[in-house]
C-alpha positions as CSV (number, residue, x, y, z in Angstrom):
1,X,136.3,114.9,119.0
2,X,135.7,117.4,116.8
3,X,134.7,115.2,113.6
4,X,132.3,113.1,115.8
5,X,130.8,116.1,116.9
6,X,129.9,117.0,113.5
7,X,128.9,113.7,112.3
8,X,126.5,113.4,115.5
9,X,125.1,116.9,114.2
10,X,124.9,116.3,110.7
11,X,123.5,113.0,111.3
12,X,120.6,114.3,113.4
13,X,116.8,113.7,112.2
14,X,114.4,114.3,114.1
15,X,114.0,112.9,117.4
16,X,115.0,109.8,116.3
17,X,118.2,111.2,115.3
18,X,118.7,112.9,118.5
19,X,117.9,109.9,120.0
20,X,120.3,108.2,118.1
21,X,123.0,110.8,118.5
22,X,122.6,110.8,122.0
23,X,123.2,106.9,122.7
24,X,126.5,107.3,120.8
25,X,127.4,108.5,124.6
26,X,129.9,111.1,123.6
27,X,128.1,114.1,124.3
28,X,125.6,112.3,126.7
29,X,127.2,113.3,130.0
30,X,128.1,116.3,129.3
31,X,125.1,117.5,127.6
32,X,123.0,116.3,131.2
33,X,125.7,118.3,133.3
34,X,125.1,121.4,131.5
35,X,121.0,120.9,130.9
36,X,121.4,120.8,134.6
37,X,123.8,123.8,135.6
38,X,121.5,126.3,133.8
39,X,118.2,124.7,135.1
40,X,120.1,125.5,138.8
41,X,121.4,128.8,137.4
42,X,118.3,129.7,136.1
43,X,117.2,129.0,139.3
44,X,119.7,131.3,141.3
45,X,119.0,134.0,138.9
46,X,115.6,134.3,139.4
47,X,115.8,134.2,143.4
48,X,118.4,136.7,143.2
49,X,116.3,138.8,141.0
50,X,113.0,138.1,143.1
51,X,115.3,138.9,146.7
52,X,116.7,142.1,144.9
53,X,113.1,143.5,143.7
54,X,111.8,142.8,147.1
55,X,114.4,145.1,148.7
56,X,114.1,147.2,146.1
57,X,110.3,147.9,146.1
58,X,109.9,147.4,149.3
59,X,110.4,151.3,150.4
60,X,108.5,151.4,153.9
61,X,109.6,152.2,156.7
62,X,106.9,152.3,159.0
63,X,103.0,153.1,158.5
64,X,102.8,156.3,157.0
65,X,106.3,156.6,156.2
66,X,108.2,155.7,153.3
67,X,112.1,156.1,151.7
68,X,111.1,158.0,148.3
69,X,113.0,157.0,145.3
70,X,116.8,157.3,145.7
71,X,116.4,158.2,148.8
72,X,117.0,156.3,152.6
73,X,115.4,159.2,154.3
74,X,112.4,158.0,155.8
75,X,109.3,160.6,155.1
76,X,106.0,161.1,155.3
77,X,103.1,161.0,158.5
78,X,103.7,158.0,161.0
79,X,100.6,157.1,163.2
80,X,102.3,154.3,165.7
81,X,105.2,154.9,167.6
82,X,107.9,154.5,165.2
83,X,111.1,156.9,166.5
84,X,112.2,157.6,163.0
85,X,115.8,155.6,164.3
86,X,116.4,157.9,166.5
87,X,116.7,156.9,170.1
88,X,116.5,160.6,171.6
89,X,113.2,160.5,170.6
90,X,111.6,156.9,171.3
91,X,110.5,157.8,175.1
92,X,108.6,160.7,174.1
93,X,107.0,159.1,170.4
94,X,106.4,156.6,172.9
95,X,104.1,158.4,175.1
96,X,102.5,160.4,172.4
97,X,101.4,156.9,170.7
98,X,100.1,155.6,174.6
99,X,97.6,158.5,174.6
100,X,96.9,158.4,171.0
101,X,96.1,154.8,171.4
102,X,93.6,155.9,174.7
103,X,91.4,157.7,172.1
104,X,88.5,155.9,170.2
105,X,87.5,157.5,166.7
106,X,83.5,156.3,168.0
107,X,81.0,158.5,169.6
108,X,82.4,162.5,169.4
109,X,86.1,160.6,167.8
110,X,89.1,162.6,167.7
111,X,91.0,165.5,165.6
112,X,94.5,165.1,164.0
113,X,96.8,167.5,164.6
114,X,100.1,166.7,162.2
115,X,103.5,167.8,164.3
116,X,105.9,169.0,161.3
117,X,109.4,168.3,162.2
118,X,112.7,167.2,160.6
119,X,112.8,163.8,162.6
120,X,115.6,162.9,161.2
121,X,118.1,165.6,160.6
122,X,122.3,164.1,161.4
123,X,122.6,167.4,163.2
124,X,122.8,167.3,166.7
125,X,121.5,170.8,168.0
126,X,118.6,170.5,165.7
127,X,117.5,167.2,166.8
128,X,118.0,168.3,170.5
129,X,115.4,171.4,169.2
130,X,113.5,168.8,167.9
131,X,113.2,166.5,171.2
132,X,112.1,169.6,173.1
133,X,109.2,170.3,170.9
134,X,107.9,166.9,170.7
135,X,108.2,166.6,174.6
136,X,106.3,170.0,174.4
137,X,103.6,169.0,172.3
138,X,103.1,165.7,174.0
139,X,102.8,167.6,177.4
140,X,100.0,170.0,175.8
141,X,98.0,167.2,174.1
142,X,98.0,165.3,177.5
143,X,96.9,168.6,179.3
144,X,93.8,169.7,176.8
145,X,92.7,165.5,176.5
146,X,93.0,165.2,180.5
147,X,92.0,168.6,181.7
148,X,89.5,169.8,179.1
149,X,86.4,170.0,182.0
150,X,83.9,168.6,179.3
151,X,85.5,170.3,176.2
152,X,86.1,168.6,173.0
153,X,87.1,167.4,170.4
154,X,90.0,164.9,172.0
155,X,92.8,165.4,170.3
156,X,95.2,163.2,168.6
157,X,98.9,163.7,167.5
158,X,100.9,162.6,164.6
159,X,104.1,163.4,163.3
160,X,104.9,164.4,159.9
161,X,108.6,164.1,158.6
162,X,109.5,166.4,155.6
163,X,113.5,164.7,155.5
164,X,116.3,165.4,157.7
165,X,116.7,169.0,155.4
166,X,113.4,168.9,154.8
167,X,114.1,168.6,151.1
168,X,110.6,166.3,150.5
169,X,108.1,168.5,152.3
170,X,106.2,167.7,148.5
171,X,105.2,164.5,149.7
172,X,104.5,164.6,153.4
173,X,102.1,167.9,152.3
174,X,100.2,165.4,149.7
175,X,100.1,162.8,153.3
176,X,99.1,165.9,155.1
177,X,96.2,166.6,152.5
178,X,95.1,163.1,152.4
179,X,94.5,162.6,156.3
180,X,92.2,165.8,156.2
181,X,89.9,163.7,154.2
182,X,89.6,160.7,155.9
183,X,89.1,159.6,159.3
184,X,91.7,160.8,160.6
185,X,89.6,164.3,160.5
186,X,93.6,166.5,160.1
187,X,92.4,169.6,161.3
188,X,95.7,171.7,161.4
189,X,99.5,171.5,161.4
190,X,101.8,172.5,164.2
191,X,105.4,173.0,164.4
192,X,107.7,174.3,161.2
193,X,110.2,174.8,163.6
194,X,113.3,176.1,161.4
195,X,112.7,179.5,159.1
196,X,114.3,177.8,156.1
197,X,113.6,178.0,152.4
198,X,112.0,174.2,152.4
199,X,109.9,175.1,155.2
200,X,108.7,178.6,153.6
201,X,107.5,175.9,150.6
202,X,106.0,173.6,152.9
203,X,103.7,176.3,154.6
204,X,103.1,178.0,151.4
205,X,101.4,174.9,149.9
206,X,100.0,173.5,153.0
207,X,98.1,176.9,153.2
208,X,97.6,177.3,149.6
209,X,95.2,174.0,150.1
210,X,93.2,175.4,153.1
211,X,95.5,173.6,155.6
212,X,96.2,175.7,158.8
213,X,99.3,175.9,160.2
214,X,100.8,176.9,163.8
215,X,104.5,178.1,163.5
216,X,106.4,177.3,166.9
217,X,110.0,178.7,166.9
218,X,109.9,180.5,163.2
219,X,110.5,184.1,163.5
220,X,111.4,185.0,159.9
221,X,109.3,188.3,158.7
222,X,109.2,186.4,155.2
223,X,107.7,183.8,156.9
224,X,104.9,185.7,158.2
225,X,101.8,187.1,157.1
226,X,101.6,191.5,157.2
227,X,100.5,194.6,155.8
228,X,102.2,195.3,152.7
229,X,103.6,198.9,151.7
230,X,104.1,197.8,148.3
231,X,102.4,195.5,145.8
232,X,101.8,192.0,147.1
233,X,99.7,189.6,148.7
234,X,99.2,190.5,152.9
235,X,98.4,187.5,153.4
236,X,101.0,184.9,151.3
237,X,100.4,181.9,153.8
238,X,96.4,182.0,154.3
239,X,95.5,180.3,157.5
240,X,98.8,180.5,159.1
241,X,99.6,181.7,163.2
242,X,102.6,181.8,164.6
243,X,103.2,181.8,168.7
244,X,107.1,183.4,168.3
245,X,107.3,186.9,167.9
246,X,109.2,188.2,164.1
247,X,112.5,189.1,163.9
248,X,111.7,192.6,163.5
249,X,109.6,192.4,166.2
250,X,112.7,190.2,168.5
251,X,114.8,193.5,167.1
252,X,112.8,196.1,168.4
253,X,112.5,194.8,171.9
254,X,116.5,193.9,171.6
255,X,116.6,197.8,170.9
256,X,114.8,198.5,173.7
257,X,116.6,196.7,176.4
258,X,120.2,197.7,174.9
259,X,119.4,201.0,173.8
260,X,121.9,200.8,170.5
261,X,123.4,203.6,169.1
262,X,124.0,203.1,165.8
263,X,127.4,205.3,166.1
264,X,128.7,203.0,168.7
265,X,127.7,199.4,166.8
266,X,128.6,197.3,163.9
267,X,126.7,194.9,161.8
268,X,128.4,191.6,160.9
269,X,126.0,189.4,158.8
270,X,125.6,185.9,156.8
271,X,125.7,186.9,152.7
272,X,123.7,185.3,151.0
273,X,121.6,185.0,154.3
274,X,118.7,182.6,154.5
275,X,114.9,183.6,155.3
276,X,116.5,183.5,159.3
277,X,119.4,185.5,158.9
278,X,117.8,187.7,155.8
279,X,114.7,189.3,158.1
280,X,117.5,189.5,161.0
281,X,119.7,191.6,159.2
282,X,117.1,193.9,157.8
283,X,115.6,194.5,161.4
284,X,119.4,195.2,162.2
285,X,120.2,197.5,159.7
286,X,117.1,199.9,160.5
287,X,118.9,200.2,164.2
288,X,122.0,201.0,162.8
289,X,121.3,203.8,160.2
290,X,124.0,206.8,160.4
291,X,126.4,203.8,161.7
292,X,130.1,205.3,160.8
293,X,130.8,201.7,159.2
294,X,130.0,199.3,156.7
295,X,128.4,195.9,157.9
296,X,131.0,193.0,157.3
297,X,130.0,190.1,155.3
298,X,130.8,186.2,156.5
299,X,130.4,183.9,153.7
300,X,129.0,180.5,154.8
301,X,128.2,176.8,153.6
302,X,124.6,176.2,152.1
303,X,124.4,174.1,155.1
304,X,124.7,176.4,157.6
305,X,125.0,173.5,160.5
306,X,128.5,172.8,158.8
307,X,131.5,174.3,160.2
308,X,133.0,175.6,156.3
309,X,135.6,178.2,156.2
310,X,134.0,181.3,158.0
311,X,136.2,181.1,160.9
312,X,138.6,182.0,157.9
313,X,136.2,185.2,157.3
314,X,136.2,185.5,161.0
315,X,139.6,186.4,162.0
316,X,140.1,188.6,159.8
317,X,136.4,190.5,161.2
318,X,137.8,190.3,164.5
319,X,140.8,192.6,163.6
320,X,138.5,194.9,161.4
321,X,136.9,195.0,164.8
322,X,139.9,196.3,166.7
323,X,140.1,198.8,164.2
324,X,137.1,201.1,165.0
325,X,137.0,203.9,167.3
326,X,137.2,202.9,171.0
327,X,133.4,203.9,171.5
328,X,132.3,200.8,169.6
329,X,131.5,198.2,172.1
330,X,128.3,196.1,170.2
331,X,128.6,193.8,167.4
332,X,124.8,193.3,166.3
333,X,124.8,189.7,164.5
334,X,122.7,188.4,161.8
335,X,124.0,184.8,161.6
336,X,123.0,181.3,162.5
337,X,124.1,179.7,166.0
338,X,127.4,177.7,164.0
339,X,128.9,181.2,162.7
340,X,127.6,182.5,165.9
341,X,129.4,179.9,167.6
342,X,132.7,180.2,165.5
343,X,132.8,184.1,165.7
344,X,132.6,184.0,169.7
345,X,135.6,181.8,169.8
346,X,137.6,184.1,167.2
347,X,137.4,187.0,169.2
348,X,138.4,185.1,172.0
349,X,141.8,185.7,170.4
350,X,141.3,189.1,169.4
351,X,144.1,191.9,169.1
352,X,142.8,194.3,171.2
353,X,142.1,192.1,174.8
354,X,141.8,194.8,176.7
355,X,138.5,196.1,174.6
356,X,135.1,194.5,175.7
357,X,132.2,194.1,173.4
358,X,128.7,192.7,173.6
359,X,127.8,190.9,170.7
360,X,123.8,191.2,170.4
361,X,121.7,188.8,168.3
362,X,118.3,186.3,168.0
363,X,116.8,183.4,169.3
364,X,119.2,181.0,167.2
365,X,121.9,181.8,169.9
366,X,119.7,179.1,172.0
367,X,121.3,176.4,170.2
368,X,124.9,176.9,171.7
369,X,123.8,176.7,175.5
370,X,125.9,173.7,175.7
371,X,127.3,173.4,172.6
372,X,131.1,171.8,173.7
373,X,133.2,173.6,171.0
374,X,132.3,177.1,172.4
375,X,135.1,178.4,173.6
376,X,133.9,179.6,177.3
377,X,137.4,181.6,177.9
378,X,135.9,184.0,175.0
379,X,133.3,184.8,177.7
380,X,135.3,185.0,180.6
381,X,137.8,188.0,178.2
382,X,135.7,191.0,178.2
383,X,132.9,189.1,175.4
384,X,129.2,188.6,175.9
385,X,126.7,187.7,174.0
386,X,122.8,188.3,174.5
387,X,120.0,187.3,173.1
388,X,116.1,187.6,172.1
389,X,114.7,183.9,173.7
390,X,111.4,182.6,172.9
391,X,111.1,181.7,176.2
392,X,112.7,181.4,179.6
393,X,111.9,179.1,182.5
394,X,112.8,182.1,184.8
395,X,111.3,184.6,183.3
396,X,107.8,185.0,185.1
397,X,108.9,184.7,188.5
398,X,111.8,187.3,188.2
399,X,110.0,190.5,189.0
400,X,107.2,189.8,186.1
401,X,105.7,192.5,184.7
402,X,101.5,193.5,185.3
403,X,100.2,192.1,182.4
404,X,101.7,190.2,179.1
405,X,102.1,186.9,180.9
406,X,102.0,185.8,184.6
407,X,103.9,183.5,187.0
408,X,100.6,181.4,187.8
409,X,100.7,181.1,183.8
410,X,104.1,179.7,183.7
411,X,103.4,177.5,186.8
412,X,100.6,175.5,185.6
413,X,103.7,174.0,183.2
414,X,105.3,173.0,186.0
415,X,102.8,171.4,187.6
416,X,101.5,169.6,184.6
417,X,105.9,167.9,183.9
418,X,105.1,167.1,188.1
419,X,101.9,165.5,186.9
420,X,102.7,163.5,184.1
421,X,105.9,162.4,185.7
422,X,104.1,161.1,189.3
423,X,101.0,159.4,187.0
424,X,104.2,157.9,184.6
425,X,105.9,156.9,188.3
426,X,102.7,155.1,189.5
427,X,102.0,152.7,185.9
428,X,105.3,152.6,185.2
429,X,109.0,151.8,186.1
430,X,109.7,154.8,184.6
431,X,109.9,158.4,186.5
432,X,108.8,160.5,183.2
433,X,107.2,159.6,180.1
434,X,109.3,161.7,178.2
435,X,112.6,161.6,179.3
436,X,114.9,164.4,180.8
437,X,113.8,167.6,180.7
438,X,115.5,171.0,179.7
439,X,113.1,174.0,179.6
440,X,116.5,176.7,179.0
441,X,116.3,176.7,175.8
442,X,112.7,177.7,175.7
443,X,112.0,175.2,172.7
444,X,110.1,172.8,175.1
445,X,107.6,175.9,176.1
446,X,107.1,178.0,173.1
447,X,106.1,174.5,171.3
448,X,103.6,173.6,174.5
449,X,101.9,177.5,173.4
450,X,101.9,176.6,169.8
451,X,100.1,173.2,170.3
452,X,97.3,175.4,173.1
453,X,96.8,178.0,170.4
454,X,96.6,175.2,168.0
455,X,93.7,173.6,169.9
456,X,92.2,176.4,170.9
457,X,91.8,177.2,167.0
458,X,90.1,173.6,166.6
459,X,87.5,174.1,169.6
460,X,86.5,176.7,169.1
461,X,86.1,176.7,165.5
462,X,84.0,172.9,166.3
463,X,80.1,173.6,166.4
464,X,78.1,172.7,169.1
465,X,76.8,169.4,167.8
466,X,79.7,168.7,165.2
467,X,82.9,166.4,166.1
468,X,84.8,168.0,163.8
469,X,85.3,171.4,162.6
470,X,85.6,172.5,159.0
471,X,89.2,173.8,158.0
472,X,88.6,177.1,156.8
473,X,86.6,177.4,160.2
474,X,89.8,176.7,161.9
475,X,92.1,179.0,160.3
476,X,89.3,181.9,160.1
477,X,89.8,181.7,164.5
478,X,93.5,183.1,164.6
479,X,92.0,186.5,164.1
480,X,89.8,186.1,167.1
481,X,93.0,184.9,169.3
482,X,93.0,188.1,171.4
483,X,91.2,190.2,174.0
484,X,91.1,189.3,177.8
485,X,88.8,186.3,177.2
486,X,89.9,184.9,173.5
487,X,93.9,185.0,174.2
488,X,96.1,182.1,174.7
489,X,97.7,182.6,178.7
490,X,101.0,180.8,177.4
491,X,103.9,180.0,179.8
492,X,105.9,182.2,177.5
493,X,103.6,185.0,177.6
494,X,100.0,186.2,176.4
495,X,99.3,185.0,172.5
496,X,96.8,188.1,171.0
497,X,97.0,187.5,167.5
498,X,97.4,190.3,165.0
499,X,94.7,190.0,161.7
500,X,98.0,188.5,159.6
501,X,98.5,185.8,162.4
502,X,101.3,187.2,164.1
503,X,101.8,187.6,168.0
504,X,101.2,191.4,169.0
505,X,103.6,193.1,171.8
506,X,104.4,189.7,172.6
507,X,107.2,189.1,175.6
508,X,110.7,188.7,174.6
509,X,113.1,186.9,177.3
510,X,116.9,188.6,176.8
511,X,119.1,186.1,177.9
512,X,123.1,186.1,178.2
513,X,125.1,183.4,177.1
514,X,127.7,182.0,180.2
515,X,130.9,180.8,180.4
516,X,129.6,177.2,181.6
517,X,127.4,177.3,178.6
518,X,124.1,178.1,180.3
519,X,121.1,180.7,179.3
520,X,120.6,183.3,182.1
521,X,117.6,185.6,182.5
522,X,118.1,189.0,182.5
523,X,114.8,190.8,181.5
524,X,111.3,190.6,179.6
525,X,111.5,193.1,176.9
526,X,108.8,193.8,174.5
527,X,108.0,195.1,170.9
528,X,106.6,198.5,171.6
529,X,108.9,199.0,174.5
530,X,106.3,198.3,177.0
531,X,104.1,195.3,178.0
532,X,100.9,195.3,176.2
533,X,97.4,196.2,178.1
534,X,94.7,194.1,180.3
535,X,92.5,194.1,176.8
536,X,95.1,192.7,175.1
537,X,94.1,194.3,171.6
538,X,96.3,195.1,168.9
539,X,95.7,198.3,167.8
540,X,95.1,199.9,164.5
């Protein structure tokens, strides 16, 4: 074989030759068989490759929302009524689309309001915090589109996804900037639910290009606009309002209602701390100045939703705790609801059973109302936890203070889930549009506010004539949010905005934690140690 396979190739001219070669018939067959296996290879390859680019570019996952590179997070501003895979959601994305769908962008049109959530965080508590304030935004874009007695502009909502740790807030802002220029007439983002570094980016750009924002449940200081003792910007976030109260603001009314003395507390805190935790602390530390005692450290993950090793850090706290003089009875705690969670069920276990403490802390605690690893015998052994809510279904029709809110306030929310579940009831076969409802953790009602204080910005920033407002018109209104006439009459309370944005003297529900895992009113308390007055005007 081998010397007629050179003699074919040294004998080959031309085509002729080949030709020639060819007939001999010794390399013939073969030659055909393999012509033909790379043809089909060739073939495979390039289907392969043309299947495997197609995945590969294709990164949508719905309108408006894409997986960025390296990435199978799906970010960015949907417009339909995609659920972002998450089924907890679908009812309530559903409705929202229903009524967005109801609107025409003809004669008068519509406004965009962008709902900026984490859509799809893995962790359970948040996306529970996250189903509430959709189902509370959804109920106040029904109410202002169905009962706005002639008022305008309708308005329509969308929701903007920054990643489930809100790690690509860069691109959903550049969405966010886009729809402000089109059609879609974005007039203002709501939401920014979690006071986290990401989220402090995400508002600090979003402002930075004129965008305003409405913070729901963020209560960080740093996260806030204020007067500034020192040099620095007052205003670091132009154009944002928040309808939640500050932490210093949730400390001084915890203050108020406990009466702390700083000889008779200990502060236990997260170190590093995040923007949360951080502004907690510091409110906690001005309470507790001539405290006998150090505050104790707890080390956790980055990820503060993961469990780590503080419960480590933990029990030896809870022995330090046993430790102090036998007037000490309040741990104040400057954690999230995890290390909240983990530090309840340590002292559950504690030395010294036969001491009782009140551990006292802020609004994160809402997350644990039926969190199933609490330990509920902690609470049923001499431990009890209270905390600043950002709202409380039972808050305005147990003995409600004059002014500051009202129970007729708080009712018209009820009313309006009876509404929208009987007209849900008589088009559909189903009893809500949104699902089950669960106002205790206050999430569902602070977001309703945010979203009337968001639209009450838009209208009345929209000149008579105009469809749309300008932007800068919008966020110039949050310092005209006040008085008896220009206030927001929330469900959680009166919203009288301060020049920086911020809620003045506004109410603070303290609400214990229970055995069975429920939140139970105990009092309004407020800021200043008193409800606010009828004008409703911060003062100088």
């Amino acid at each position: 074989m081998a010397r007629s396979g050179f003699r074919g190739f040294r004998g080959f001219r031309g085509v002729g030759g080949i030709g020639a070669w060819l007939r001999e018939g010794v390399w013939a067959i073969p030659l055909r068989r393999y012509l033909a296996l790379l043809v089909m290879a060739a073939l495979v390859a390039g289907l392969t490759y043309g299947i495997r680019k197609a995945t590969y570019d294709d990164r949508s996952c719905a309108p408006g929302v894409v997986r960025p590179a390296r990435s199978n997070d799906c970010v960015g501003v949907s417009t339909t009524d995609y659920a972002f895979g998450q089924k907890q959601l679908a009812e309530t994305i559903g409705a929202i689309d229903r009524e967005n769908r109801s609107l025409t962008n003809g004669k008068g049109g519509y406004v965009t309001v962008a709902l900026f959530e984490p859509f799809t965080t893995t962790d359970a508590d948040i996306l529970g915090d996250v189903l509430h304030e959709l189902q509370g935004a959804y109920l106040a874009q029904w109410k202002v589109n169905h009962d706005a007695n002639g008022e305008g502009p309708p308005i329509r909502l969308v929701l903007a996804n920054p990643g489930r740790t809100g790690a690509s807030w860069e691109h959903t802002v550049g969405e966010i900037e886009r729809m402000t220029k089109t059609s879609d007439k974005l007039r203002a983002v709501a939401g920014i639910g979690l006071s986290t570094a990401e989220n402090t980016l995400a508002v600090r750009e979003l402002t930075r290009r004129g965008i305003p924002v409405v913070g729901t449940s963020i209560t960080a200081d740093s996260l806030a606009n204020g007067p500034r003792s020192g040099p620095g910007d007052p205003k670091p976030f132009p154009g944002l309002a928040r309808a939640a109260p500050t932490n210093t603001d949730e400390a001084r009314a915890l203050a108020s209602f406990a009466k702390v003395a700083a000889d008779r507390a200990v502060l236990v805190y997260d170190d590093p701390g995040d923007p949360y935790t951080l502004t907690l602390q510091a409110s906690f530390e001005k309470l507790l100045r001539g405290s006998r005692y150090q505050p104790w450290p707890f080390t956790p993950l980055t990820d503060r939703t993961k469990e780590g090793t503080t419960a480590n850090d933990f029990r030896q706290i809870r022995e330090l705790l046993c430790d102090t003089a036998p007037g000490v009875n309040t741990v104040l705690f400057a954690g999230r609801h995890t290390q909240l969670r983990q530090f309840i069920n340590a002292l559950g276990k504690r030395g010294c059973m036969q001491r009782q403490f009140t551990i006292l802390t802020g609004d994160d605690a809402s997350y644990l109302t039926g969190d199933p690893k609490l330990d509920p015998e902690a609470l049923r052994h001499g431990i009890s936890v209270r905390y600043t809510a950002l709202a409380h279904p039972d808050a305005w029709f147990k003995k409600p203070p004059r002014t500051g809110g009202s129970a007729a306030d708080a009712q018209e929310l009820n009313e309006l889930l009876n509404a929208t579940t009987a007209i849900s009831a008589a088009k559909t076969d189903r009893p809500s549009p949104i699902g089950d409802i669960d106002l205790e953790d206050g999430q569902l009602i602070i977001a309703y506010d945010a979203m009337r204080l968001t639209v009450e910005g838009i209208r009345e920033a929209t000149p008579r004539g105009r469809t749309a407002p300008n932007l800068a018109d919008v966020a110039d209104e949050w310092t005209l949010i006040k008085g008896s006439s220009g206030r927001v009459n929330g469900a959680s309370g009166w919203i009288c905005l301060d020049n920086y944005g911020n809620p003045y003297d506004k109410a603070v529900p303290i609400v214990e934690l229970t055995p069975d895992r429920h939140a139970r009113f105990v009092e309004i308390a407020w800021p200043t140690g008193r409800p606010p007055q009828k004008d409703c005007l911060p003062p100088s």
